[in-house]
C-alpha positions as YAML, in Angstrom:
chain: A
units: angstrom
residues:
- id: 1
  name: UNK
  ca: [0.00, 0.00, 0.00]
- id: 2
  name: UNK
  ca: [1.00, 3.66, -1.03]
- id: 3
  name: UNK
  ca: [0.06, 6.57, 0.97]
- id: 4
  name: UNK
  ca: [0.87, 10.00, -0.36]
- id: 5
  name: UNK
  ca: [1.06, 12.70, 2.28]
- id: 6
  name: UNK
  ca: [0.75, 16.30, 0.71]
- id: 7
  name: UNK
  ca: [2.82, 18.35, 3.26]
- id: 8
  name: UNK
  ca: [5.86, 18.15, 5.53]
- id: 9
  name: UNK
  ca: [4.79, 19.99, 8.96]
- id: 10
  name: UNK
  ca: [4.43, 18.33, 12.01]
- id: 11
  name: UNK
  ca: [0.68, 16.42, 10.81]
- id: 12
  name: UNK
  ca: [2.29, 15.25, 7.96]
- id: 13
  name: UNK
  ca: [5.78, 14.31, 9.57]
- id: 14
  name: UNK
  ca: [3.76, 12.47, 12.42]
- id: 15
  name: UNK
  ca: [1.27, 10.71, 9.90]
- id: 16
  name: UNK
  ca: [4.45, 9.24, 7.86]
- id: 17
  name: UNK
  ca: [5.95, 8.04, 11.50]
- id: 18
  name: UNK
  ca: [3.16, 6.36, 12.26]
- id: 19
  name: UNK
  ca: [2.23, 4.74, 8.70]
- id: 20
  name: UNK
  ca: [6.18, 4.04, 8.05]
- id: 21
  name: UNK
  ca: [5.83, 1.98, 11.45]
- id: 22
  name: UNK
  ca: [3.38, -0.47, 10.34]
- id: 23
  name: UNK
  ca: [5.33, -0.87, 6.96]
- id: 24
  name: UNK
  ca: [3.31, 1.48, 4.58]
- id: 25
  name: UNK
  ca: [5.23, 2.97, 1.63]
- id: 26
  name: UNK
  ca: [5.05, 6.23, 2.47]
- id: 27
  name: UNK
  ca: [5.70, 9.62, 0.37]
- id: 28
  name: UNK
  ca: [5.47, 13.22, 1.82]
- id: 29
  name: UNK
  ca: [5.44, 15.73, -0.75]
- id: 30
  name: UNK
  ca: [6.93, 19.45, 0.46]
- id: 31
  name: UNK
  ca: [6.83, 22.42, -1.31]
- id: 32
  name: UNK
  ca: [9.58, 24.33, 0.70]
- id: 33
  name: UNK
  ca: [11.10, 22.47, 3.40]
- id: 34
  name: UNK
  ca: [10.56, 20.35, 6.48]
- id: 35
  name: UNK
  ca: [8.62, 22.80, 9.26]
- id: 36
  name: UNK
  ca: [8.54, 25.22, 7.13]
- id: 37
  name: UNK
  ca: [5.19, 27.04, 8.19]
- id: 38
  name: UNK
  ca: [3.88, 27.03, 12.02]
- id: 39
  name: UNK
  ca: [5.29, 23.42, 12.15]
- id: 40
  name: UNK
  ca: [8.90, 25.65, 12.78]
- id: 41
  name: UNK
  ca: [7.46, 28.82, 14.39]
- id: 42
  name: UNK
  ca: [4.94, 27.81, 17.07]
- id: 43
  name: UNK
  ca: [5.38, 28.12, 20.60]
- id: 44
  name: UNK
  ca: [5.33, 24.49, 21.36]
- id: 45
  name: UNK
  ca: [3.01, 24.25, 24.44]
- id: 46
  name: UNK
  ca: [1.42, 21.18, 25.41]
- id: 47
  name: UNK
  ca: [-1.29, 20.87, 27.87]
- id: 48
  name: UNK
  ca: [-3.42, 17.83, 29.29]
- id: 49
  name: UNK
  ca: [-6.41, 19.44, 30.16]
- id: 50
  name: UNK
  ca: [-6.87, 22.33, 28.92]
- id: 51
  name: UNK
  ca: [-9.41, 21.37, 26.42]
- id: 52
  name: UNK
  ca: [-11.69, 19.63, 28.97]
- id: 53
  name: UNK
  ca: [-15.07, 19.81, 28.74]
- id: 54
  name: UNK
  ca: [-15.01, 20.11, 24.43]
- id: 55
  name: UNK
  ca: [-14.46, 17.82, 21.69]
- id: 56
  name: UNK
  ca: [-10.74, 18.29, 21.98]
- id: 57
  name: UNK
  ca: [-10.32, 16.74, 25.50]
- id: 58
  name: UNK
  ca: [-10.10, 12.72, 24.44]
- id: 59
  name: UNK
  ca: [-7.43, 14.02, 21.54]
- id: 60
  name: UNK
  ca: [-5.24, 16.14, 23.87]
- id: 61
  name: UNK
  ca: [-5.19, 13.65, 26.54]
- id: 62
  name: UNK
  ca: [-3.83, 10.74, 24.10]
- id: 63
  name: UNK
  ca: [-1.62, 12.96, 22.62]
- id: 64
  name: UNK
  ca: [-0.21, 14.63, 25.77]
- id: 65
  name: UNK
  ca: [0.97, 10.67, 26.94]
- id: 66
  name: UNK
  ca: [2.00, 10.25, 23.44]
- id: 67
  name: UNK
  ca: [4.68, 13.07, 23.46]
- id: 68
  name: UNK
  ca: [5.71, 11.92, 26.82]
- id: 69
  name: UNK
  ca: [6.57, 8.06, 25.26]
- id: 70
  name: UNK
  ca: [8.00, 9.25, 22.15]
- id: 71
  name: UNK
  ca: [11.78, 10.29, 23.21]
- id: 72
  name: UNK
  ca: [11.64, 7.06, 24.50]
- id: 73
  name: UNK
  ca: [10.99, 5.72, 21.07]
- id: 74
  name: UNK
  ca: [12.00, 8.13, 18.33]
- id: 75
  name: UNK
  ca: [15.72, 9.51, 17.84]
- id: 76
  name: UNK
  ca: [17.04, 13.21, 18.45]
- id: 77
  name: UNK
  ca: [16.47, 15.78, 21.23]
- id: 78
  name: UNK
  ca: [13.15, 18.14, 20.57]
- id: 79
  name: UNK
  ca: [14.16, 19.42, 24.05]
- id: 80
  name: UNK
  ca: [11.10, 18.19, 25.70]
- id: 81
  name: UNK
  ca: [10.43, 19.02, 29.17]
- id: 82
  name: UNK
  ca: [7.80, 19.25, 31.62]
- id: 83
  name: UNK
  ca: [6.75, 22.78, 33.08]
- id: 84
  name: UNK
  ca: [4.67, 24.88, 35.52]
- id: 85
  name: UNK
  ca: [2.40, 27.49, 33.73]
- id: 86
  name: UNK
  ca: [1.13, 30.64, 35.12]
- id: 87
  name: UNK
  ca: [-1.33, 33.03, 34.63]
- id: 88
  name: UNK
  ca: [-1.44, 37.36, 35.49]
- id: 89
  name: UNK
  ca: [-1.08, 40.17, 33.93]
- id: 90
  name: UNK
  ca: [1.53, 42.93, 33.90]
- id: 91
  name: UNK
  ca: [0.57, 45.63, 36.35]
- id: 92
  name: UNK
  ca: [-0.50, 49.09, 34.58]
- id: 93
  name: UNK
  ca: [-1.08, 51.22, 37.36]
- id: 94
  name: UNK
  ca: [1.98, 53.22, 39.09]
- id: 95
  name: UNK
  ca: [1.62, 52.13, 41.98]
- id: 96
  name: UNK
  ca: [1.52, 48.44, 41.00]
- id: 97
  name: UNK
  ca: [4.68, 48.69, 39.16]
- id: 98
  name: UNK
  ca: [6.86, 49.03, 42.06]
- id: 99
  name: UNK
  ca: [5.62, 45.64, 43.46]
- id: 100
  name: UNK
  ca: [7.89, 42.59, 43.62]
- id: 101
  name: UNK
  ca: [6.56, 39.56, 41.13]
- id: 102
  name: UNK
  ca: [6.21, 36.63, 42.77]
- id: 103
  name: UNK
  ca: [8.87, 35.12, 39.93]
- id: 104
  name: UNK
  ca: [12.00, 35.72, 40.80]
- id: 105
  name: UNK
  ca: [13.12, 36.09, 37.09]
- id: 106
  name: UNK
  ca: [10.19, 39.05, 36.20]
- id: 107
  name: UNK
  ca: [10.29, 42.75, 36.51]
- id: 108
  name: UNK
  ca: [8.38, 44.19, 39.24]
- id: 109
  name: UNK
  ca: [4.48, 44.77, 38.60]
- id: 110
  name: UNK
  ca: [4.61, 41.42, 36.56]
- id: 111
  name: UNK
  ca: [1.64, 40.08, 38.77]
- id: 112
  name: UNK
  ca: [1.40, 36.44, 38.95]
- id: 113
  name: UNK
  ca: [-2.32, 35.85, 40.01]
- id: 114
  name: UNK
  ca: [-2.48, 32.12, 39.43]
- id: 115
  name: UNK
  ca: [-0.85, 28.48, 38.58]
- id: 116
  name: UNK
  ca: [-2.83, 27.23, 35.26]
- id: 117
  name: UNK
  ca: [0.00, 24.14, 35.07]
- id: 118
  name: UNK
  ca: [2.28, 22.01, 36.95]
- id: 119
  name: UNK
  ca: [5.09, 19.75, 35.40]
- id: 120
  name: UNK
  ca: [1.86, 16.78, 35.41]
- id: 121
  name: UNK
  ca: [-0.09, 18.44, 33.05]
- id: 122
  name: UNK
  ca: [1.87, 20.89, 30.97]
- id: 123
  name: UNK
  ca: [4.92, 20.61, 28.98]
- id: 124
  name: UNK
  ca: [6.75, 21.99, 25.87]
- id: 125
  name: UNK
  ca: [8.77, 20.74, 22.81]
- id: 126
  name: UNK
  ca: [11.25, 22.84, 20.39]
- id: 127
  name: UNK
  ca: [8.54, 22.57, 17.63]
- id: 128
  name: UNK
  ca: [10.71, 22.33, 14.21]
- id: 129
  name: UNK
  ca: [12.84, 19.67, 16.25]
- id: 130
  name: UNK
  ca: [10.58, 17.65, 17.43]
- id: 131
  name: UNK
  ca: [8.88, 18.05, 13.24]
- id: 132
  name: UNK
  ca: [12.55, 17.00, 11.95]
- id: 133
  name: UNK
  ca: [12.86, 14.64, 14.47]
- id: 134
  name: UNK
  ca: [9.18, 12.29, 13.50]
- id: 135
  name: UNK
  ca: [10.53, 13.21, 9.83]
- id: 136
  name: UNK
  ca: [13.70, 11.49, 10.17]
- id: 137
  name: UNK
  ca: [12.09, 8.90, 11.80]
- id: 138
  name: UNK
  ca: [9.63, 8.05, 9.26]
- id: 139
  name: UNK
  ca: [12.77, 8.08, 6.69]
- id: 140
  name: UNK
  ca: [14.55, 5.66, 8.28]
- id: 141
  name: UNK
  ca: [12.04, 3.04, 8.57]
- id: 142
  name: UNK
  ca: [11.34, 2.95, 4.78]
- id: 143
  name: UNK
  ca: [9.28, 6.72, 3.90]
- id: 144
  name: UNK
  ca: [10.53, 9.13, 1.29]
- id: 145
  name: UNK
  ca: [10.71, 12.91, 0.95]
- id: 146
  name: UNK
  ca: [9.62, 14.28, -2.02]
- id: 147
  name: UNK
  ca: [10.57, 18.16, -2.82]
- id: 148
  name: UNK
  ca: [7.26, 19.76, -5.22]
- id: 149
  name: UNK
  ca: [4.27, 21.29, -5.24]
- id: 150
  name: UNK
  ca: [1.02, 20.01, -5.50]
- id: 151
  name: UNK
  ca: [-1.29, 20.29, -8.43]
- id: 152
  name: UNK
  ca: [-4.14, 17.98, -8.27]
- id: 153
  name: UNK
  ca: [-5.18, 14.34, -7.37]
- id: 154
  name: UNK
  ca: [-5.50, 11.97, -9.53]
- id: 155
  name: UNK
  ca: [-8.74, 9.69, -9.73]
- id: 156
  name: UNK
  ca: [-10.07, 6.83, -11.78]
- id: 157
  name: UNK
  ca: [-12.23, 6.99, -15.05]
- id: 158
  name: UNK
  ca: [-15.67, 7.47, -12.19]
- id: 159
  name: UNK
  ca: [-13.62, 9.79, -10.53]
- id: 160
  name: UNK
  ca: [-14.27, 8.69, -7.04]
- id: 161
  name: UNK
  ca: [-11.47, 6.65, -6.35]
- id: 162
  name: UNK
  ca: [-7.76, 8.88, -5.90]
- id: 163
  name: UNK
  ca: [-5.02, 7.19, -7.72]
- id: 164
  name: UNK
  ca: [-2.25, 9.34, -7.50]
- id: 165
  name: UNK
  ca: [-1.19, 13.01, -6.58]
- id: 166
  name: UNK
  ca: [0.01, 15.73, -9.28]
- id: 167
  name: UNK
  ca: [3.32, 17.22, -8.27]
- id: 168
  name: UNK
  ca: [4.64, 19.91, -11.10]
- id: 169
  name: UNK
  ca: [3.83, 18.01, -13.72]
- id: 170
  name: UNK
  ca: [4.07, 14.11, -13.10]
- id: 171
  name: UNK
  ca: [1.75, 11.93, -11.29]
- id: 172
  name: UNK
  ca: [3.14, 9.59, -8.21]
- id: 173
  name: UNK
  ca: [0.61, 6.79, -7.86]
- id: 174
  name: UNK
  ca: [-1.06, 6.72, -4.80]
- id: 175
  name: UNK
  ca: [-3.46, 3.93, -3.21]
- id: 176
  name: UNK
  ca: [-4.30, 6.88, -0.68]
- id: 177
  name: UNK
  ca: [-3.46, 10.26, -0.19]
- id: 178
  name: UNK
  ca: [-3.88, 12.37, 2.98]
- id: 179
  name: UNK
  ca: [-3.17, 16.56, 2.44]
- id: 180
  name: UNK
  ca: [-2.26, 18.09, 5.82]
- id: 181
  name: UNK
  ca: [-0.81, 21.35, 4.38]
- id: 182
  name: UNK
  ca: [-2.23, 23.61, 6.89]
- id: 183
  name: UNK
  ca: [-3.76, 27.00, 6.10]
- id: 184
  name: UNK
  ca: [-2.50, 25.89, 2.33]
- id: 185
  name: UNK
  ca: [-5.21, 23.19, 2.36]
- id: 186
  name: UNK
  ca: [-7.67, 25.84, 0.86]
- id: 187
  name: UNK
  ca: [-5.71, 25.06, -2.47]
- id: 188
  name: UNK
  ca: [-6.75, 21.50, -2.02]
- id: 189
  name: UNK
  ca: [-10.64, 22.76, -2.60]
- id: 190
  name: UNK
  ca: [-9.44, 23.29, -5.67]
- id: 191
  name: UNK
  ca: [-9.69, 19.37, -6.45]
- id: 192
  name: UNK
  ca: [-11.81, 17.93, -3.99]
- id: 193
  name: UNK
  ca: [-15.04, 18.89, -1.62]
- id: 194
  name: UNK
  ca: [-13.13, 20.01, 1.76]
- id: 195
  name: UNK
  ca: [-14.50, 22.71, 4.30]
- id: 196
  name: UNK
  ca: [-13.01, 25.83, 4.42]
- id: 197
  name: UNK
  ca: [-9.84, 25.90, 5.84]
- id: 198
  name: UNK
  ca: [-8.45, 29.92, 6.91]
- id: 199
  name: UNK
  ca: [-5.06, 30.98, 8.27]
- id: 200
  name: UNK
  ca: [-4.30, 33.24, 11.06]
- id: 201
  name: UNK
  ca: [-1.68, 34.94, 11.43]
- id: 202
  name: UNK
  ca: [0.59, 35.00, 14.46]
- id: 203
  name: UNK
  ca: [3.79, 37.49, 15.30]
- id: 204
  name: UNK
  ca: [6.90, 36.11, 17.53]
- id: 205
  name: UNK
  ca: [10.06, 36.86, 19.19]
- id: 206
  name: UNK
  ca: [12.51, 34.56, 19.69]
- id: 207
  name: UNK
  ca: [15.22, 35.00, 22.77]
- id: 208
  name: UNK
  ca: [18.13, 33.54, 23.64]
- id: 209
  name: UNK
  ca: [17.85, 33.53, 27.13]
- id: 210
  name: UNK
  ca: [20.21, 30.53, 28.33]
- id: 211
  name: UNK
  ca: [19.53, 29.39, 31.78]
- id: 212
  name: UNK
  ca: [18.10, 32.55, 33.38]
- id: 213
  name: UNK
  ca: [14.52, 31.82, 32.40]
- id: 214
  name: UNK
  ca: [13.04, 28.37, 33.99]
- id: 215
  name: UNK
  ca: [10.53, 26.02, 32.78]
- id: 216
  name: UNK
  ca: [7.76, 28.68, 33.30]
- id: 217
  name: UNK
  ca: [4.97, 29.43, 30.70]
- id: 218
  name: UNK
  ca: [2.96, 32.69, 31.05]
- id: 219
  name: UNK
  ca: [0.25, 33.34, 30.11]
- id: 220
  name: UNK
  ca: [-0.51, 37.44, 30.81]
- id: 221
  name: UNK
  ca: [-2.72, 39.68, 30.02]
- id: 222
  name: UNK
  ca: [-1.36, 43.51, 29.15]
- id: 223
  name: UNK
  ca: [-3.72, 47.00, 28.64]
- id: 224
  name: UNK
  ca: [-2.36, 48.83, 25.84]
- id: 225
  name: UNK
  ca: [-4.31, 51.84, 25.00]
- id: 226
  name: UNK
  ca: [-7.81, 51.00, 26.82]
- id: 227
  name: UNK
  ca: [-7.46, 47.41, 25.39]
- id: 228
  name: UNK
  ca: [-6.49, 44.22, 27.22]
- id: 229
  name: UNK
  ca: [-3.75, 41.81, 24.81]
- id: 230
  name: UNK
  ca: [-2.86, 38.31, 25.84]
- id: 231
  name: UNK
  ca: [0.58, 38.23, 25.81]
- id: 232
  name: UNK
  ca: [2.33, 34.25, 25.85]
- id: 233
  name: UNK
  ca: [5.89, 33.39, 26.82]
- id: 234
  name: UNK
  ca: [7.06, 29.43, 26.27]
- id: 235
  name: UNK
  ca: [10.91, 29.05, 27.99]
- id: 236
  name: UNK
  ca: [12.47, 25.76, 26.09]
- id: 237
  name: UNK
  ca: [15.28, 23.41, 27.44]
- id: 238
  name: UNK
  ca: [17.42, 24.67, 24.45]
- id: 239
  name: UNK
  ca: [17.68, 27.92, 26.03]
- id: 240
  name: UNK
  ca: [15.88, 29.82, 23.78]
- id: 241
  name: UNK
  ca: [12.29, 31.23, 24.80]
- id: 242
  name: UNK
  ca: [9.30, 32.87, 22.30]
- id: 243
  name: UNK
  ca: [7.10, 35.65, 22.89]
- id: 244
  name: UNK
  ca: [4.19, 35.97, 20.82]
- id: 245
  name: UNK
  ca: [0.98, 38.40, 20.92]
- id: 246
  name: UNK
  ca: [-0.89, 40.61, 18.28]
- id: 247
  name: UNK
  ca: [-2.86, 37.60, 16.07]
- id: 248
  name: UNK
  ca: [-4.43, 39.17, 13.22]
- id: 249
  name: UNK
  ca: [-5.70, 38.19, 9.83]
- id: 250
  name: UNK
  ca: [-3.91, 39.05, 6.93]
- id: 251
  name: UNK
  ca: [-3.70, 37.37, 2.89]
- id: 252
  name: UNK
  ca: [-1.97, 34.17, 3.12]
- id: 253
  name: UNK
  ca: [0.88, 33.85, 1.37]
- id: 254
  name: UNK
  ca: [1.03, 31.11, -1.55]
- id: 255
  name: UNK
  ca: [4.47, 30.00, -0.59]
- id: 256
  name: UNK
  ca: [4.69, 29.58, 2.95]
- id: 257
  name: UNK
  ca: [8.26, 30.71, 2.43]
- id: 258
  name: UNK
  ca: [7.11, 34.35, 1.94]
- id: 259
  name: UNK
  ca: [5.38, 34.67, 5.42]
- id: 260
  name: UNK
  ca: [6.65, 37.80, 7.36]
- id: 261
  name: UNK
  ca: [4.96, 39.70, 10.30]
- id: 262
  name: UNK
  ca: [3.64, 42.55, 10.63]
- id: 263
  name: UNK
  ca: [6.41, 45.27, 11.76]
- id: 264
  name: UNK
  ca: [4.63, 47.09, 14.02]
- id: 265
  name: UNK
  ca: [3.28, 44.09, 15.93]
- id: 266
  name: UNK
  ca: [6.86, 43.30, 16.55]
- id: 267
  name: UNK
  ca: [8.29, 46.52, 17.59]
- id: 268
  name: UNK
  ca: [4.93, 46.64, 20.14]
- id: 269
  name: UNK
  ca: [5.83, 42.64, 21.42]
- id: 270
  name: UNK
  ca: [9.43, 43.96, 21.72]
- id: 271
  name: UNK
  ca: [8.36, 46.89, 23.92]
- id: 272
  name: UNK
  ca: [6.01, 44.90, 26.05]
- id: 273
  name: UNK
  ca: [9.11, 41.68, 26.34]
- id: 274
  name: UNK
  ca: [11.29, 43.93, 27.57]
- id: 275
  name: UNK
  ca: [8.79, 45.29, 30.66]
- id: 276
  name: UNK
  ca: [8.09, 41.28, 31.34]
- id: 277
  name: UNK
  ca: [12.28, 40.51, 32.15]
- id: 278
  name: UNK
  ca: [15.48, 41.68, 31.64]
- id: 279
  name: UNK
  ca: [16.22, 38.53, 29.79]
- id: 280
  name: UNK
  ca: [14.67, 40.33, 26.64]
- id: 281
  name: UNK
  ca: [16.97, 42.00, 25.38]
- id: 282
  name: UNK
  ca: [17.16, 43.39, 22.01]
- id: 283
  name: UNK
  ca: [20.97, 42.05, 21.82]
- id: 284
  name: UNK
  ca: [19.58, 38.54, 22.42]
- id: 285
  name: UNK
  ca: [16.62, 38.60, 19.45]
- id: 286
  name: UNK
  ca: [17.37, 35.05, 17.63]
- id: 287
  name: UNK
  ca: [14.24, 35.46, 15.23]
- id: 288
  name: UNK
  ca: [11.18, 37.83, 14.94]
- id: 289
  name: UNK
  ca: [8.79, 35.84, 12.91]
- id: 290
  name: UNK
  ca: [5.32, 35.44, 12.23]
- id: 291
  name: UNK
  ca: [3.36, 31.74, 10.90]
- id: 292
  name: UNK
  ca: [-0.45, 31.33, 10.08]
- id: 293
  name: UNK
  ca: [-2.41, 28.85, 12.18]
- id: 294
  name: UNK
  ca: [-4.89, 26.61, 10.49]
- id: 295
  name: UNK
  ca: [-8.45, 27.73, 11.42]
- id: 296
  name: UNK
  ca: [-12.16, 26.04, 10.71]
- id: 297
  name: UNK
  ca: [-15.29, 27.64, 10.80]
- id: 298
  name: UNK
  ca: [-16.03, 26.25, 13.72]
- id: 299
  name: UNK
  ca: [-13.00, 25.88, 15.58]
- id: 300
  name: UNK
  ca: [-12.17, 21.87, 15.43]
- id: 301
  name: UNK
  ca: [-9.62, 20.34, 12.94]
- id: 302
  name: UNK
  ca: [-10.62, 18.37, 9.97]
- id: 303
  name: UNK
  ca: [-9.26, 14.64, 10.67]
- id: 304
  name: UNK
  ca: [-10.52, 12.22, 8.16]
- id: 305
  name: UNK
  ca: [-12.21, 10.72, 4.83]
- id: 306
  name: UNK
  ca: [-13.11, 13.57, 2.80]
- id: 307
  name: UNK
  ca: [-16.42, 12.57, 1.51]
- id: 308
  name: UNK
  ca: [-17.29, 11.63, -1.86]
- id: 309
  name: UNK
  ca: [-13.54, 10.27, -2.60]
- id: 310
  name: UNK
  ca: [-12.42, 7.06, -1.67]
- id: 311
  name: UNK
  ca: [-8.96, 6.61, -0.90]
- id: 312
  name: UNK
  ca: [-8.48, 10.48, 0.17]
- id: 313
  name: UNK
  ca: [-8.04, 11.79, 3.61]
- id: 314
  name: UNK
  ca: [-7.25, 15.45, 5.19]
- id: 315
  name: UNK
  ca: [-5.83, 16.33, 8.42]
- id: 316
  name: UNK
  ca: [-5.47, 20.27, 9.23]
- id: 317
  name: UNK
  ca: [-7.48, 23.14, 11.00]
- id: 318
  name: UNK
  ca: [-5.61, 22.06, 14.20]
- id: 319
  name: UNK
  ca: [-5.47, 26.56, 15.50]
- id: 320
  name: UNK
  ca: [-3.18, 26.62, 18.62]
- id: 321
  name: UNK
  ca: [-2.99, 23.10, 19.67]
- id: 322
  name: UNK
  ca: [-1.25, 21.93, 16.31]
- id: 323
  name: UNK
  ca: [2.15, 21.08, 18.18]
- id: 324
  name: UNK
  ca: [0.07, 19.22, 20.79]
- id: 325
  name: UNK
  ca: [-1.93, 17.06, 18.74]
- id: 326
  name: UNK
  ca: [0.25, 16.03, 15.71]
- id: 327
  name: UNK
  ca: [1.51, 12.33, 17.25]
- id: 328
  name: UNK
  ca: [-2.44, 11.51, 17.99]
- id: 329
  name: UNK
  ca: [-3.55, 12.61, 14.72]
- id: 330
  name: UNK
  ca: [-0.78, 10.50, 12.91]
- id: 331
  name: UNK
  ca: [-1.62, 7.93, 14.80]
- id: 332
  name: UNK
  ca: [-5.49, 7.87, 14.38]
- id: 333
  name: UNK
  ca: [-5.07, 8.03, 11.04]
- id: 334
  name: UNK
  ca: [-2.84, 5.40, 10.38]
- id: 335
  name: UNK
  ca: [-5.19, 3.38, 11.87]
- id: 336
  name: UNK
  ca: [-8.12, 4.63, 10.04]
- id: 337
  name: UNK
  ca: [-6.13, 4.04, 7.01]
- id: 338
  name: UNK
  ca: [-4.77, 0.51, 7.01]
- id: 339
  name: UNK
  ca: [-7.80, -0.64, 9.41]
- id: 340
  name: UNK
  ca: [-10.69, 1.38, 8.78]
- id: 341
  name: UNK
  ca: [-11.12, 3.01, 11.75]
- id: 342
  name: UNK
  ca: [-9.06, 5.10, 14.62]
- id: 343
  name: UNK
  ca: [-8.69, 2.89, 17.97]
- id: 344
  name: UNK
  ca: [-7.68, 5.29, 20.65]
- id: 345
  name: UNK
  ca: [-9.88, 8.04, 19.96]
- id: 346
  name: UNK
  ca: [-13.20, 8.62, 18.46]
- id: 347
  name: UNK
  ca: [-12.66, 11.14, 15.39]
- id: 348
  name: UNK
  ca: [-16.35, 11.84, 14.82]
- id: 349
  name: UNK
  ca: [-16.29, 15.33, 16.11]
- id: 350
  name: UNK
  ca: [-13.91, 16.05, 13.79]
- id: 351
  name: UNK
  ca: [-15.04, 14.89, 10.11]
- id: 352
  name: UNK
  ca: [-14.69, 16.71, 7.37]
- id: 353
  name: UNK
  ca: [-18.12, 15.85, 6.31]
- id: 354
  name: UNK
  ca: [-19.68, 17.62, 9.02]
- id: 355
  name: UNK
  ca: [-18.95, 21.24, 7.59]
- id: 356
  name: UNK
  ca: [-20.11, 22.69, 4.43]
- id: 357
  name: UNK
  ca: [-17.59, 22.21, 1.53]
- id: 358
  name: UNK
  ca: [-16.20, 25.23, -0.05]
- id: 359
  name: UNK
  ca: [-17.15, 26.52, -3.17]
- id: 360
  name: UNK
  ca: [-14.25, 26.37, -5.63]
- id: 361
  name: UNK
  ca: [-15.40, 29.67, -7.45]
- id: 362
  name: UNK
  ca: [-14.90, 31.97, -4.39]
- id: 363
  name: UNK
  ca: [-11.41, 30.75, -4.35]
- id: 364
  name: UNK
  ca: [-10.61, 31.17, -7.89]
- id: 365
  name: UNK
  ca: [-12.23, 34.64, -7.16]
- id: 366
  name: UNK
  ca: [-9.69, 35.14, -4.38]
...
């Protein structure tokens, strides 16, 4: 059996681990590179629980125990470690600023008001690591990388069967393809009946910030002008830590390669880093960055048979908790793809067939 797999982020690189593992001739297909996209630029937070009480709870839960069992299984260091996470806000009034945070490593009138996390339920990876990382593993137990773009899917004379992908010009037979391109899955409507599928954009810093920063997630909320902004800082093992605020919607880029932020968003995250520690320091910027999150219409990723084709699946729409749940995705669907259905979690609340496809006019109107 030949699966094609039409992207190389972390769904894609964890859907070729888990195929490649049961001895399926895999193929990703990659436009640009490996993590190219949010895959490379996320924060990298994982969480337990936070999803309880919604459709994503059974999904985070697997995949938060698979992410602690795979350095145990996989090769390379995606500098996972467990963490505490808080919650505050950075103090506005006068006053307030003079007070001591209760963090040693924060800037007075950095109030922490509560613990959100502890080193049970929350945890981080280095995101494009740990995406190179299920990559290489896939590689070396039989996939292959394939460099191209995308151009269609191939189906039989009814045309309701795939049986191959189009990649700039050529066809490479396929007995089932899966596209987990992200945001870029909108240009899969193109050829097939698939939801909507929108992109949103989010800004970062990157810090190096060695050892003075410990495994400590914030998550903070700052009034700038009248208006209250989430702010989010994720400390990794590597040493290096990423801010990120300001998510906006802007036109999404046909090669991933040309994302860039907005510049005033970063100047503003700089300003606002800088009154969080004085581990931010401009001298210590590794990256300021910006990657598009894959968004549904309502909220919930698209894991699944797209309807109407046999043989064709998509997996995308996964917003903040890509990172979290890429190992559980790959894993439910290379169950649901060599044995017809996924056995450690129920991915009903998640098929594609549940949304209104898109209408391929209003993108060629785009």
């Amino acid at each position: 059996m030949r699966v094609v797999i039409c992207g190389g982020g972390v769904i894609g690189a964890c859907t070729a681990y888990f195929l490649s593992r049961r001895g399926v001739d895999v193929i990703v297909v990659e436009r640009t590179e490996v993590a190219a996209a949010a895959s490379g630029k996320a924060g990298g937070f994982l969480a337990l629980d936070w999803c309880a009480g919604t459709p994503l709870d059974a999904l985070a839960r697997r995949s938060f125990a698979l992410h602690a069992q795979l350095p145990h299984e996989v090769a390379g260091d995606w500098a996972y470690r467990r963490m505490t996470a808080y919650g505050g806000f950075v103090a506005g009034d006068e006053a307030q600023r003079d007070t001591p945070s209760a963090l040693g490593w924060l800037c007075n009138g950095v109030v922490i008001a509560h613990r959100l996390g502890t080193t049970d339920t929350t945890a981080i990876v280095h995101p494009r690591k740990f995406t190179s990382a299920m990559m290489n593993a896939a590689l070396a137990q039989g996939a292959a990388l394939r460099q191209g773009r995308v151009t269609g899917i191939a189906r039989d004379a009814n045309g309701t069967t795939v049986k191959g992908v189009g990649i700039d010009g050529g066809v490479i037979e396929a007995d089932a393809i899966v596209v987990a391109m992200g945001p870029w899955s909108l240009l899969a409507t193109q050829w097939m009946r698939l939801p909507a599928v929108y992109g949103q954009r989010s800004p970062s810093i990157v810090y190096d910030t060695g050892t003075e920063v410990p495994a400590e997630a914030l998550f903070l909320e700052y009034d700038e002008s009248g208006g209250a902004i989430s702010i989010e800082v994720f400390p990794r093992a590597d040493g290096s830590t990423l801010i990120t605020a300001f998510s906006d919607v802007a036109p999404l880029p046909v090669d991933p390669a040309a994302v860039t932020p907005d510049q005033d968003a970063i100047d503003r995250l700089q300003a606002i880093a800088e009154r969080l520690s004085p581990a931010f320091r401009a001298d210590r910027i590794i990256a300021q960055q910006a990657c598009f999150r894959p968004v549904t219409r309502d909220g919930l990723p698209l894991i699944g048979r797209v309807p109407t084709s046999e043989g064709l699946y998509v997996a995308t729409g996964h917003n903040v908790w890509g990172i979290l749940n890429a190992p559980v995705t790959g894993e439910a669907l290379a169950d649901l793809i060599t044995e017809g259905a996924a056995r450690n979690v129920d991915l009903a609340p998640f098929d594609p067939a549940r949304l209104q496809p898109l209408d391929p006019s209003l993108l060629q109107a785009r």
